[in-house]
LODOKOL-350683 format. One record per atom (N, C-alpha, C): residue number from 0; residue in one letter; atom name; x, y negated, z. Coordinates in nm, 4 decimals, m for minus. Atoms other than C-alpha are relative to their C-alpha. Layout:
> NUM:a:CA:X:Y:Z .
...
This chain:
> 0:x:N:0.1253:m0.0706:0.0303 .
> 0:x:CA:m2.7779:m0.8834:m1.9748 .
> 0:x:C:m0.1195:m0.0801:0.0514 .
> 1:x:N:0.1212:0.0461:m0.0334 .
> 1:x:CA:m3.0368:m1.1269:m1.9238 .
> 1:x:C:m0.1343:0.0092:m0.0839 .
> 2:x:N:0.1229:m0.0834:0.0864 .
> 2:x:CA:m3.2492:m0.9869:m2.2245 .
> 2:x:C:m0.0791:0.0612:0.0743 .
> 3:x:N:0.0747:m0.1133:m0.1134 .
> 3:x:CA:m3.3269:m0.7361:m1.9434 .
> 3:x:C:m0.0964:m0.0713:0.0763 .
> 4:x:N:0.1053:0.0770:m0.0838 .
> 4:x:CA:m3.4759:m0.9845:m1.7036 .
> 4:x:C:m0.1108:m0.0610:m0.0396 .
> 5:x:N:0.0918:0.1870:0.0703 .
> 5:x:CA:m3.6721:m1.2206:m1.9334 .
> 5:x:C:m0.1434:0.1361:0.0397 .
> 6:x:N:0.1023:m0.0867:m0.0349 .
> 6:x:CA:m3.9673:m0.9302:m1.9438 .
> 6:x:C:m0.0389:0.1572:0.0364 .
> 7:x:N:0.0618:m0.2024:m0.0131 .
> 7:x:CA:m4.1191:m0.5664:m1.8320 .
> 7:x:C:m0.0095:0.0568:m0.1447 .
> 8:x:N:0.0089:m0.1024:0.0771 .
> 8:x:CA:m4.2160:m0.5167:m2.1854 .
> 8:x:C:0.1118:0.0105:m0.0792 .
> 9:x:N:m0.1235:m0.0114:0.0484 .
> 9:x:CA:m3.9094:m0.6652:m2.3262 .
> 9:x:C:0.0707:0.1611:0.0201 .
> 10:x:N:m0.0788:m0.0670:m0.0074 .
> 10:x:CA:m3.7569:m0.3906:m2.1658 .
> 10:x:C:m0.0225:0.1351:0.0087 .
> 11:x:N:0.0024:m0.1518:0.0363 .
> 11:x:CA:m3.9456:m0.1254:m2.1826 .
> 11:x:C:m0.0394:0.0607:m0.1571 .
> 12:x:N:m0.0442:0.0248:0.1285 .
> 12:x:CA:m3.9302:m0.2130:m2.5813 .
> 12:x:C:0.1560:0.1229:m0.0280 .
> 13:x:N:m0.1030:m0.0202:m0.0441 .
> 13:x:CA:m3.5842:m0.1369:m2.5179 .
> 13:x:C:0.0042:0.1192:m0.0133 .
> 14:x:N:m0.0341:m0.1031:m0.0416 .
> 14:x:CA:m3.5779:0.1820:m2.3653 .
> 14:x:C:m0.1071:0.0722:m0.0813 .
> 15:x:N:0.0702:m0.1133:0.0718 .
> 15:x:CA:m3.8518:0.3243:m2.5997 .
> 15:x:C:0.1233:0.0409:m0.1339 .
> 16:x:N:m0.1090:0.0049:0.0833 .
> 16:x:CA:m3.6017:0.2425:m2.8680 .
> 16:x:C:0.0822:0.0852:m0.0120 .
> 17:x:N:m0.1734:m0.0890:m0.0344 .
> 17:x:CA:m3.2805:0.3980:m2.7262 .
> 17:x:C:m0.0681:0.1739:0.0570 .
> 18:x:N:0.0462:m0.1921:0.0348 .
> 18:x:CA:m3.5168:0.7421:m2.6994 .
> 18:x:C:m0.0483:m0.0011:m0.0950 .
C-alpha cells in the first residue's frame, strides 16, 4: 500500500470514494 503514502489528498481521494 504505498498509494497510501505518496499523498494526503491521494488518500483522502480514496476514502471519499469508498463512501
Amino acid at each position: 500500500m504505498d498509494q497510501f503514502g505518496l499523498l494526503p489528498v491521494e488518500s483522502a481521494l480514496i476514502l471519499s470514494k469508498l463512501k
